[in-house]
C-alpha positions in Angstrom: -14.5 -10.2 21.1 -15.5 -6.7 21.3 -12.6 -5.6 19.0 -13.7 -8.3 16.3 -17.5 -7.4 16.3 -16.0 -3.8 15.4 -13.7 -4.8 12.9 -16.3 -7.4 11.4 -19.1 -4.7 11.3 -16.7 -2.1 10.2 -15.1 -4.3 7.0 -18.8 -5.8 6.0 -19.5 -1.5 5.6 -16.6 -1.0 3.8 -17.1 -4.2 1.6 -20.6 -3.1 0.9 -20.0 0.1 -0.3 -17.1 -0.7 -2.0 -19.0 -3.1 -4.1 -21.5 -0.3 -4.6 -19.7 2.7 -5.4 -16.3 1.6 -6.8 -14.3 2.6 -3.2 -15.4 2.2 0.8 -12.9 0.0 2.2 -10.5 3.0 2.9 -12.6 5.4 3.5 -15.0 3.5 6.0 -11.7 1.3 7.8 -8.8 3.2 7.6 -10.5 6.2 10.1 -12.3 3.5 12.7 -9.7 1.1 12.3 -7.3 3.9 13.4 -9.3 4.8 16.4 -9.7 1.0 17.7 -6.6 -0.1 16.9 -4.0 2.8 16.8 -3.1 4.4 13.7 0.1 2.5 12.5 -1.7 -1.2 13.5 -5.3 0.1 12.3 -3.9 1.5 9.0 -1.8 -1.9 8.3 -4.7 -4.2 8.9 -6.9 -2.1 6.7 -4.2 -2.2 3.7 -4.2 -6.4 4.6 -7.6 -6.7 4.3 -8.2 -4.0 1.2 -5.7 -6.3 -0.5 -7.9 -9.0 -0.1 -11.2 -7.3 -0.6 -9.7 -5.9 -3.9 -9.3 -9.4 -5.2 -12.3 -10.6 -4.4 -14.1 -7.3 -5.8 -11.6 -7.3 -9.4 -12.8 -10.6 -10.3 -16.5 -9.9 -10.0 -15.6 -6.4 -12.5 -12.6 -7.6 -14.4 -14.1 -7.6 -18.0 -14.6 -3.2 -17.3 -11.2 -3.3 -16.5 -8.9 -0.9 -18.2 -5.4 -2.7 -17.4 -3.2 -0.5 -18.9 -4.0 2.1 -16.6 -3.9 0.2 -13.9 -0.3 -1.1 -14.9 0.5 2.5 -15.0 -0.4 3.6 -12.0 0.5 0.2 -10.0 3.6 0.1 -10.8 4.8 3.6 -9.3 3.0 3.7 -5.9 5.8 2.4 -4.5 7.4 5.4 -4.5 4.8 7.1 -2.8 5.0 4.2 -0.4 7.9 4.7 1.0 8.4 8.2 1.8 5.6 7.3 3.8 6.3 4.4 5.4 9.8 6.3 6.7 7.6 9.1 7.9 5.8 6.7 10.0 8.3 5.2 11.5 10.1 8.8 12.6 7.1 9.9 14.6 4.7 9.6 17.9 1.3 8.1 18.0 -0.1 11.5 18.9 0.7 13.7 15.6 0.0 10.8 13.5 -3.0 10.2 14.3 -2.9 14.4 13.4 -1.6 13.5 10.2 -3.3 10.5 9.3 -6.4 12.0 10.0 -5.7 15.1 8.4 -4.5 13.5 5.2 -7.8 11.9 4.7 -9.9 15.3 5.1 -7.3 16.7 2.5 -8.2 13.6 0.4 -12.2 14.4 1.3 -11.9 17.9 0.0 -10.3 16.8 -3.1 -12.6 13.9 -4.1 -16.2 16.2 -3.0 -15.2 20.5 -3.7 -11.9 20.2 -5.3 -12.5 17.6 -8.3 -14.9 21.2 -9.3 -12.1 22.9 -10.4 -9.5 20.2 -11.6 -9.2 21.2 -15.5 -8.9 18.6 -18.0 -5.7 16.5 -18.2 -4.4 14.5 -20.2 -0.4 12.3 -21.0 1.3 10.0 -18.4 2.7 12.6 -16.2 -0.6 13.2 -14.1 -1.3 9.7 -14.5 1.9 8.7 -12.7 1.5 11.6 -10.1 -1.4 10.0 -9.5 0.0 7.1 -8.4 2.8 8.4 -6.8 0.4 10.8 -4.2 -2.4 7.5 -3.9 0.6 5.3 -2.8 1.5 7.9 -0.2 -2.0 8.7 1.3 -2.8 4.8 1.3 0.2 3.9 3.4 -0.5 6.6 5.6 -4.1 6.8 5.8 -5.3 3.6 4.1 -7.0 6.0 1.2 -5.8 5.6 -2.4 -9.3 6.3 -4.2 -9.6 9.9 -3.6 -6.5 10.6 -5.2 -7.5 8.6 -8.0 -11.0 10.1 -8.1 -9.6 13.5 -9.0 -7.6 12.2 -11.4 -10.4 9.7 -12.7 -12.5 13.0 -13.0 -9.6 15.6 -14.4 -8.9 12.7 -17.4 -12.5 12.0 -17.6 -12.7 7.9 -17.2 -16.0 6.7 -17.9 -17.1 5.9 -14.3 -18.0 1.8 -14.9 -14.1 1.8 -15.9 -13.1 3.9 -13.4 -14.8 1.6 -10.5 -13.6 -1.3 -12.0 -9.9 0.1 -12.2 -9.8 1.1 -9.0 -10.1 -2.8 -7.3 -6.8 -3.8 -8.6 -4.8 -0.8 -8.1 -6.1 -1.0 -4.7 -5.2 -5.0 -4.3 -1.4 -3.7 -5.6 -1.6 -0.4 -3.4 -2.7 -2.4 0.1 0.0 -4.9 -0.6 2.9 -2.6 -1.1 1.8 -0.1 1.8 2.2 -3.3 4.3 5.8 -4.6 2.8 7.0 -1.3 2.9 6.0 -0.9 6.5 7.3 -4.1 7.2 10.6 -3.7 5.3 11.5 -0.2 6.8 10.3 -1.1 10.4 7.5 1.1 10.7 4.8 -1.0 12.1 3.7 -4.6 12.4 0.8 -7.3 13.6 2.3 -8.2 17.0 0.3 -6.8 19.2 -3.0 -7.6 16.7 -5.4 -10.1 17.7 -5.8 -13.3 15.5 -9.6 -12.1 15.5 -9.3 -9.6 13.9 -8.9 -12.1 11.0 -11.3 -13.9 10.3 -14.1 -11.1 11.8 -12.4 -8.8 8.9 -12.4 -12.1 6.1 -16.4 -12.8 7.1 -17.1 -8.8 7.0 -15.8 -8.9 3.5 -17.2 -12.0 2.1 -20.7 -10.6 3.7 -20.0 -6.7 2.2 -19.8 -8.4 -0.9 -22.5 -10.5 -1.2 -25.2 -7.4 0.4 -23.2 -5.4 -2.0 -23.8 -7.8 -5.1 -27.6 -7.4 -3.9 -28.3 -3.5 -3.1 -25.6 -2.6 -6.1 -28.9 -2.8 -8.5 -31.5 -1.3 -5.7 -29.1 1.8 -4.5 -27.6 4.6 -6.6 -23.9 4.8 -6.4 -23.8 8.5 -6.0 -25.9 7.7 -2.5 -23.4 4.9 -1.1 -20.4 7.2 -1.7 -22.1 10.1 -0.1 -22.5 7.6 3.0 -18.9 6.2 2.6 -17.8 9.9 2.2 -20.0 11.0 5.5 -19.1 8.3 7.7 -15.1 8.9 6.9 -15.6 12.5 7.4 -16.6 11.8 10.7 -14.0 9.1 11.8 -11.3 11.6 10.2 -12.5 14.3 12.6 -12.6 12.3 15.5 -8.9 10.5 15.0 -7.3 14.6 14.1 -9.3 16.0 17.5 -7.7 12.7 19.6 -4.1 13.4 18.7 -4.4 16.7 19.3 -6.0 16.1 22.8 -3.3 13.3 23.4 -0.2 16.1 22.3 
């Protein structure tokens, strides 16, 4: 019961500010998640239930869509899944946690200092990279939007498309990160509890509607300085366990 209250309190954060801000699911999950439930099991329920969120969060902002895009980067973050998912399934709990962690400060830096001095880019290439390195971090980490935030910034998206892009390439990105796992045996739900479910499916549906609310009352650049704290902090905390677990 314990682990559900986390997961629903955690996934009704991440649904909120994801509503807000344009990302939060990732960012707020993927480094609790990791913590509570181990970072191979905590990282795979995250991608389950970003999948879903992202469903439920593209058809509220489909019409700011830009689907082309999204078909662009989709449809090679595969290949950014897999290297990763082998990865995963080659080492210990200990430096993963090291890397997983790690991986998401990189992604931090990127997405708050380094989109500073990203220069102006523009053809398919960076575009695909982007995919590529978004479908790595968010089979290891749970993350795809910082990636795509630098890119998003570098290619200067108009940030209502950008937001709105970002829920379906995360609905394709969770769902490849978990059939990858699956497929190349690098984790799975066996030892998750069923609770963690329904606790995560309520945390959503409540994110959302609290999100559809404060969406008008709170500034986006607030909520993803609060996503961006609060995954700091669980990123920090999930790097300094592995190491003291080596």
């Amino acid at each position: 019961m314990l682990t559900a209250a986390v997961v629903f309190a955690t996934i009704t954060a991440g649904a909120l500010m994801q509503r807000v801000s344009g990302m939060g699911m990732g960012l707020i999950g993927g480094p609790i998640l990791m913590l509570l439930l181990g970072p191979v099991e905590g990282i795979m329920v995250v991608n389950v239930l970003a999948c879903i969120n992202a469903i439920m969060q593209t058809i509220n902002v489909r019409e700011h869509v830009d689907w082309k895009k999204f078909a662009q980067i989709g449809s090679v973050m595969v290949f950014g899944s897999l290297p990763a998912a082998y990865l995963i399934s080659t080492i210990d709990t200990a430096p993963l946690l090291i890397l997983s962690g790690s991986a998401l400060l990189v992604a931090l830096a990127m997405v708050t200092v380094g989109k500073k001095y990203v220069p102006h880019l523009e053809g398919t290439g960076p575009l695909l990279s982007a995919g590529v390195i978004g479908g790595f971090t968010n089979t290891l980490a749970g993350v795809a939007g910082p990636v795509i935030t630098v890119y998003a910034q570098a290619a200067r998206w108009p940030h209502q498309m950008f937001a709105a892009t970002l829920q379906p390439i995360f609905m394709v990105g969770g769902a490849i990160s978990v059939v990858s796992k699956l497929l190349l045996g690098a984790g799975g739900f066996a030892g998750t509890t069923w609770l963690v479910w329904p606790a995560g499916v309520a945390g959503m549906i409540v994110g959302i509607a609290v999100g559809n609310y404060l969406s008008r009352r709170i500034p986006r650049d607030v909520a993803h300085k609060l996503s961006l704290m609060v995954a700091t902090a669980g990123a920090a905390v999930a790097v300094w366990r592995g190491f003291s677990q080596l």
